[in-house]
N, C-alpha and C positions, 0 to 999 in steps of 0.2 A: 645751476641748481645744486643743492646741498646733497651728497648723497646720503642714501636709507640701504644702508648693508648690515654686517654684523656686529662693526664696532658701532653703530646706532643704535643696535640691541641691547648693547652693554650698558652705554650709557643712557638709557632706555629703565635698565635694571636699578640701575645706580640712583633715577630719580624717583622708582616706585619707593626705594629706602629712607628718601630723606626729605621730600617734598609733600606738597598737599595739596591735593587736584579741584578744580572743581567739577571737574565731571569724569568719573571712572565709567567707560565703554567698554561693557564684556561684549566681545563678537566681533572678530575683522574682516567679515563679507561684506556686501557690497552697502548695505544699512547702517552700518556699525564705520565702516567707512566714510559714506555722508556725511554722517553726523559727526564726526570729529570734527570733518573738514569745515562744516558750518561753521560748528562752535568756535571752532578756532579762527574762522574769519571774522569773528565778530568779536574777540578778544577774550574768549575764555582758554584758560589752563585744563587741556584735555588728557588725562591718560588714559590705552587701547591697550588690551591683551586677548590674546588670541588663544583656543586650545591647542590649536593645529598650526597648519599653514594658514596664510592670508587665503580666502576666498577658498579653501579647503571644502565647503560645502556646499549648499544650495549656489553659491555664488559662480561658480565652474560648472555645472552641469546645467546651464539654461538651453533654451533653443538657439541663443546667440543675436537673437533680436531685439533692435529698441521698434516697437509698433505703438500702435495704436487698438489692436485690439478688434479686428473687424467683428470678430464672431460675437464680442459682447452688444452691438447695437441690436441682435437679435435676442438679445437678453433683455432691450431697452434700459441698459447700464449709458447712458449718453454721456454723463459726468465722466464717468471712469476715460470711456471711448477719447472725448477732450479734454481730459485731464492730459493725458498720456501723448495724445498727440501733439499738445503744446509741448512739453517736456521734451518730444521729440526733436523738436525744433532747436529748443535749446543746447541739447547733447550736441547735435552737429556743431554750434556754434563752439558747445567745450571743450569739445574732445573730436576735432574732426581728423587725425589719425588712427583712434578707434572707432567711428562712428561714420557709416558708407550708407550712401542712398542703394536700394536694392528694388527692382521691379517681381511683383508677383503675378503671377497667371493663376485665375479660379477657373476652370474648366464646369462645365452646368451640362449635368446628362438629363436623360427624360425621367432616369427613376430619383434623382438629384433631391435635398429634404425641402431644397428652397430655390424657389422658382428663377426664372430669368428676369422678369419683371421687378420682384421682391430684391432680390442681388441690386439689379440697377439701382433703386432708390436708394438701398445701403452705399452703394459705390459713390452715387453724389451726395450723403450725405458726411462720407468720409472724407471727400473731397473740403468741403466744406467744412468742417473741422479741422482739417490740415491746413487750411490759412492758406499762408506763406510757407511752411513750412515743409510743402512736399516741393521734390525734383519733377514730377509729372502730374499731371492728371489720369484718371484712370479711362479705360479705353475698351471701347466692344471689339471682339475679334468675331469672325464666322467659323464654321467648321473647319472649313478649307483653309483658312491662316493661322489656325491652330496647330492641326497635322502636318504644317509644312514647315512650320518652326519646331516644334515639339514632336518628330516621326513615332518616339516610342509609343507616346501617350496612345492610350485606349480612342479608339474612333468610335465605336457602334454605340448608338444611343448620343451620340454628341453635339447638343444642341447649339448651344452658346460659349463664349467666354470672356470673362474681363482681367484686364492688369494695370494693378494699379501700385501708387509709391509706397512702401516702408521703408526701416532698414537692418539694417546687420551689425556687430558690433564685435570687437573682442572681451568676454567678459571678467576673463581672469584681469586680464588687464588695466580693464577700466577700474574696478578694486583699488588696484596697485597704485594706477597715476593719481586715482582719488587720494588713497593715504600721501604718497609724494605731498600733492600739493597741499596736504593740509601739515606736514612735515614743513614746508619749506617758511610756515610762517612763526617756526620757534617757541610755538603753544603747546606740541603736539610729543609727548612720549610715548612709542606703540611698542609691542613685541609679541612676535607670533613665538607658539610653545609655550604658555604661560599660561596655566589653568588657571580659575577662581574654585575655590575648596571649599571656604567656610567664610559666614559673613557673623558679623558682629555688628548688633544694636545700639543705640544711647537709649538712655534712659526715658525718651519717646518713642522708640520700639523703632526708631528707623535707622534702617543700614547707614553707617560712617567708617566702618572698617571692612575691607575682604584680605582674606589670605588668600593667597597664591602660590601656585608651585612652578618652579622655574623646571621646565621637563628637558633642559638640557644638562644644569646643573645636577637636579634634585634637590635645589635646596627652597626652603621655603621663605617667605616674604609677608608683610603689610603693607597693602591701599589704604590711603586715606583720603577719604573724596566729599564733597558736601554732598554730592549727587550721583547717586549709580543709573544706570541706562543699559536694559541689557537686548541686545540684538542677535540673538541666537538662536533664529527661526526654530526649526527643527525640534532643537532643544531648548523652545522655552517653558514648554509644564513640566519637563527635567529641571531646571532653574529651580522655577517657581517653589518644584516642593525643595529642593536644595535649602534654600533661604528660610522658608518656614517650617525645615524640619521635620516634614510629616510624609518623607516614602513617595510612594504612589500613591496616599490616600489625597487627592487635591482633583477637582473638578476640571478637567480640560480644558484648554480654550481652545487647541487649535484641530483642524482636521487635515491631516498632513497628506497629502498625495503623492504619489509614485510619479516620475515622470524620466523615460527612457529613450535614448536616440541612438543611431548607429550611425556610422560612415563608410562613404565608399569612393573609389577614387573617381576621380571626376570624367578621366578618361573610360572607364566602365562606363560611369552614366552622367552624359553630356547635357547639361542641362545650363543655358545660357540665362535662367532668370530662376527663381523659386515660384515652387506649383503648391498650392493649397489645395489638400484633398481631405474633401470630408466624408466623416467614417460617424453614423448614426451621429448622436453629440458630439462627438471630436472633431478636433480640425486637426490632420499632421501632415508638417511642410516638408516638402523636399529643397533643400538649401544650399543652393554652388557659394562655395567660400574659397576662395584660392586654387590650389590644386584638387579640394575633397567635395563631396557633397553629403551633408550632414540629413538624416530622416530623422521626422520625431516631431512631438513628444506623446506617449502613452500617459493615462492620467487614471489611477487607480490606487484606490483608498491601501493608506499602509500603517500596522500598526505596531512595527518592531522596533527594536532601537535604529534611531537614522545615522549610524555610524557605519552601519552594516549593509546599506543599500545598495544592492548590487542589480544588475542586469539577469535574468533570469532565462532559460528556452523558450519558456511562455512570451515572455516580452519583445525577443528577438519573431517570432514567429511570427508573432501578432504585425510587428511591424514589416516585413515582409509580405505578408499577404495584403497588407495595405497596397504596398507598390506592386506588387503583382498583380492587383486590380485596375492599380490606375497607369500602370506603364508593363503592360503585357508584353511587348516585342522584348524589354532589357533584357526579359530573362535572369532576371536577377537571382543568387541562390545566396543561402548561408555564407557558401565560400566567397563569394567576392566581396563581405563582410571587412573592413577594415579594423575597426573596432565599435564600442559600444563605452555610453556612461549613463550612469543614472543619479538623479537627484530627487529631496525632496521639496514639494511646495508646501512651506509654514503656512497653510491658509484657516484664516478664522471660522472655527465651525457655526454655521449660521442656520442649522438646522435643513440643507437642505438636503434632496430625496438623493439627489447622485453625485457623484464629486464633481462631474461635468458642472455643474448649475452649480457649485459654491462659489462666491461671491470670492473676483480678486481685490473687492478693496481690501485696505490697513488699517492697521484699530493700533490705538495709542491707547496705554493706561497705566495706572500706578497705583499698584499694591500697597495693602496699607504695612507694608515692611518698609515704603518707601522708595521701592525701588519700580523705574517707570520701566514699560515693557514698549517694543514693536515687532507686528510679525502682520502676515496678509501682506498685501500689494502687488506690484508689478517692479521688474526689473528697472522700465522702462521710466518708472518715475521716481528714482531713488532720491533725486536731490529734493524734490517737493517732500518727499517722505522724512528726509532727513530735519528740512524745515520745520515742517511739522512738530516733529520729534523735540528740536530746541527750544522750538516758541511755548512748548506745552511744561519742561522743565526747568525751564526759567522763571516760569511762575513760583517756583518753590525758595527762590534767591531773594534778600530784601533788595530793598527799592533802590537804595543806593550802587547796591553789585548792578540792580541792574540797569540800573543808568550808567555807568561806565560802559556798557556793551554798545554794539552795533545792533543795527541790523541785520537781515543776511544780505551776505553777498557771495550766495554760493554760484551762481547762475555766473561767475567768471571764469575765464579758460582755464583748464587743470592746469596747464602747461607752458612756462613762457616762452620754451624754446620753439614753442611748436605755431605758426601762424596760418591759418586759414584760406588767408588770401593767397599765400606762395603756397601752399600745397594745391592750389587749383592747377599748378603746371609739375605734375610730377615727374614726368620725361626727364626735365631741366634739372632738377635737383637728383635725381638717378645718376643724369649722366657725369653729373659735378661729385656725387657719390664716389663714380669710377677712375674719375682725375685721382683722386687721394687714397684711393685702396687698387688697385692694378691685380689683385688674385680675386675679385669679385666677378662673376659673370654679370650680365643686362640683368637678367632675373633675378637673381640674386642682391641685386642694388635696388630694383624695383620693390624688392620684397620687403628688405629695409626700410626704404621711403614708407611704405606703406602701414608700416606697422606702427614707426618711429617717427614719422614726419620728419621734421628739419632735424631731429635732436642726434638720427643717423646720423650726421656732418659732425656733430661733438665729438662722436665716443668713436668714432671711426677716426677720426683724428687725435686723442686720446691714446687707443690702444694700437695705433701703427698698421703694419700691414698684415692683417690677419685673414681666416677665410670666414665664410659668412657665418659657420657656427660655433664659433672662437670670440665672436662679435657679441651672439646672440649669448652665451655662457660669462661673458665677463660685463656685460649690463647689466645681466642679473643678478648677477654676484654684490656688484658695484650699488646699484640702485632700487632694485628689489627686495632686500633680505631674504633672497631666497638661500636656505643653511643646508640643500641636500640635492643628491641628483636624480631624488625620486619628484622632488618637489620642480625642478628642473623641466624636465622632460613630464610631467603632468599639469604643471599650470604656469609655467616661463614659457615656453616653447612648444606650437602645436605639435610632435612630436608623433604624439601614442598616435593621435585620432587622425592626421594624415598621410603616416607612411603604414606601409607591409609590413615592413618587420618593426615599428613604433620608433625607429629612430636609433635600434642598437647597433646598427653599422657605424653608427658616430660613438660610439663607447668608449673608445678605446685614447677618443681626441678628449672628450669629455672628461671623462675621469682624470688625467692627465692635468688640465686646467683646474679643476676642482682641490687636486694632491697640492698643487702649486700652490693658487691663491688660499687654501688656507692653513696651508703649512703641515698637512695629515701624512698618516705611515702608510705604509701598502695593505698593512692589515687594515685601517680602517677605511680604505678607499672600498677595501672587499667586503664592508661592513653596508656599506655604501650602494656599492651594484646589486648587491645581496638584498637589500631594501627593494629597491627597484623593479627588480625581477620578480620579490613576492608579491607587490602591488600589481601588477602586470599578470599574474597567476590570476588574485584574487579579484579582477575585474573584469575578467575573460575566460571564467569558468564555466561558462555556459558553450563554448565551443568545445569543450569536453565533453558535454553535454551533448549536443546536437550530434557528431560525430561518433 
């Protein structure tokens, strides 16, 4: 595979100057993503610019799950429900080194909002939209095999319980292998750090030029695209009035939610499957992911700027007392806190009464500046969303452009190095891991396999005998475009959200690698840590708080 590093960037830059797109993509989360990829499997000329980092926002802060959505069938959202759950099906098939079957346990008390009876019919009807595509069938437990698998969990009032299939995913990553692959078919020029500033009309009032600012250089630039698409949840009635000029004065579309999760180490609180507990309208999981188990999400109306969204006392508290209710022996407190992130959900305001009840589908539309929008949806269904997104902007192409295109073919593997069927034996590919690197522990190769699938075996063979976070620091450098070690250790590397001290015991190895491959002074490495460390203030200020 081709890599996506920093000289990609450049030449990245080099074609925003002199070429002409057909589709300019503001936003490189996980939508913004998609849709490149579509597009470009279908033969269009894509260019992607980012403000930030790749998945910098809403895209890194999810719950980390591709589901299906159980709580919406009580919504009677059944489209969304199978929408998502096909989709599901297909993730495994694209990306099954990011994309893991995960069992979940719903425990059912007597003061519980929804009965045992009501559950069970949801459970077979989830079934049953999951096809093929779940690992299990869901399953009744008794009191007694509940408490005896799960000791912490709350007993008194403990009626019932069911578990049943979803899953779990990496989402930073999923972003990332999505741009690769849509990288790797020679359509695709992306570059994160590259704002859009000002847009320019033809003479039928639609966008055919943006500026942009290259935020490494400072220097500025011209797009020229037949078609803009812009994907920047959050910030899309930011956008919106951007392009037409008028402020704040522009009519919302979306109603953006808060939504915050913590981590804790897995060894604190053992938890062999994910517990769904629900809290009045919310549902917040408890979620074993490797060494961590991630709580969350809070879901509370926000109306500040989303660059600023941080983790609050309140929000830390609130979730807290959640698992204090439903797992009373952990004893859980503040301090055994790992860390904490928060994101916003872009969702469409659809008038309803609580942000609980706003509606996750996606709304596609285009302004009459000409520039199409998306925002609303599920994580869980980005390729359908991205589809979407294409099929609707191509309508704007004559007929000829678009007979030259494809269809989609986004529904094929991200990844050709990575195959489905040999990762069903990961042992074997661990231990083949360890023939070729000898400074790897078992775990540590396992860790690899699991993150990387087969593609572990390239780059380990590539960069020689190094130690597993040498490995993890020079793929991304290499494959990523990751350009900093804040961006590093916050969305390359689970890092912050699963160790104690967030990974700065490796600092010193880190930094190191960083001076090397990209040729920096000591001052600017200290430019570097110095970043890092502010980010790391500024997203765990609430333990200053609490304390």
């Amino acid at each position: 595979m081709k890599k996506f590093s920093l000289k990609e960037r450049d030449l990245a830059i080099d074609q925003f100057l002199n070429e002409e797109f057909d589709l300019l993509i503001i936003g490189g989360g996980i939508n913004g993503a998609g849709i490149a990829r579509d597009a470009c499997l279908r033969g269009m000329k894509v260019a992607l610019i980012e403000a930030g980092d790749f998945s910098q926002g809403t895209s890194s802060k999810s719950s980390k799950l591709i589901h299906g959505g159980i709580r919406y069938l009580e919504n009677a959202e059944f489209g969304l429900v199978n929408e998502a759950l096909s989709e599901r099906s297909k993730l495994f098939c694209m990306a099954p080194h990011l994309v893991y079957p995960l069992r979940f346990l719903i425990p059912v008390y007597e003061d519980s909002r929804v009965t045992p009876f009501k559950l069970s019919l949801g459970m077979w009807l989830y079934d049953a939209f999951s096809f093929a595509g779940a690992s299990e069938l869901h399953e009744s437990l008794d009191p007694n095999e509940i408490i005896c698998e799960y000791p912490f969990l709350k007993s008194q009032g403990l009626k019932k319980g069911f578990r049943y299939s979803d899953a779990y995913m990496d989402d930073d990553r999923l972003v990332l292998e999505t741009l690769r692959s849509a990288y790797q078919t020679g359509l695709l020029a992306a570059a994160n750090y590259v704002k859009a500033i000002e847009f320019t009309k033809n003479q039928n009032g639609v966008v055919d030029k943006v500026k942009i600012k290259d935020e490494l250089s400072q220097k500025e630039f011209t797009i020229k695209a037949t078609h803009v698409v812009a994907a920047v949840g959050p910030w899309s009635d930011q956008l919106r009035a951007l392009i037409d000029n008028k402020g704040d004065k522009i009519k919302p579309m979306l109603r953006p939610t808060k939504g915050v999760h913590i981590t804790f180490e897995r060894s604190r609180f053992p938890l062999s499957t994910a517990v769904v507990m629900g809290v009045q309208e919310r549902i917040v999981f408890a979620i074993p992911r490797h060494d961590m188990v991630i709580v969350g999400t809070t879901d509370t109306d926000f109306l500040g700027e989303p660059s600023h969204v941080v983790a609050t006392k309140e929000d830390i508290n609130y979730l807290l007392d959640v698992v204090d209710q439903y797992f009373p022996e952990a004893k859980l407190t503040a301090e055994d806190i790992i860390a904490s992130y928060a994101g916003l959900r872009p969702l469409i305001d659809d008038g309803a009464l609580t942000e609980g009840k706003t509606s996750r589908e996606h709304l596609i539309w285009t302004e009459s500046s000409g520039v199409t929008f998306v925002a609303g949806g599920k994580y869980t269904t980005y390729r359908l969303i991205a589809q979407d997104v294409v099929d609707h902007v191509i309508e704007f192409f004559s007929v000829s452009q678009r007979a030259s295109w494809q269809r989609s073919q986004s529904d094929r593997p991200l990844n050709s190095r990575v195959s489905s069927d040999l990762l069903q034996n990961r042992v074997a590919l661990a231990e083949k891991l360890l023939s070729q690197s000898s400074l790897l522990s078992l775990k540590e190769a396992q860790w690899l396999i699991d993150r990387h699938g087969q593609e572990a075996l390239f780059f380990v063979s590539q960069y020689g005998q190094r130690s597993y976070m040498a490995y993890e620091a020079l793929y991304a450098i290499d494959n990523t475009m990751c350009l900093s070690l804040r961006d590093l250790y916050f969305r390359r590397m689970p890092l912050v959200l699963s160790r104690r001290c967030h990974g700065l015991d490796e600092l010193t190895l880190l930094a190191e690698i960083w001076k090397s491959s990209f040729g920096l002074t000591d001052k600017q490495v200290e430019l570097g840590i110095a970043e890092l460390k502010k980010q790391l203030e500024i997203e765990f200020q609430w333990k200053n708080e609490l304390t």
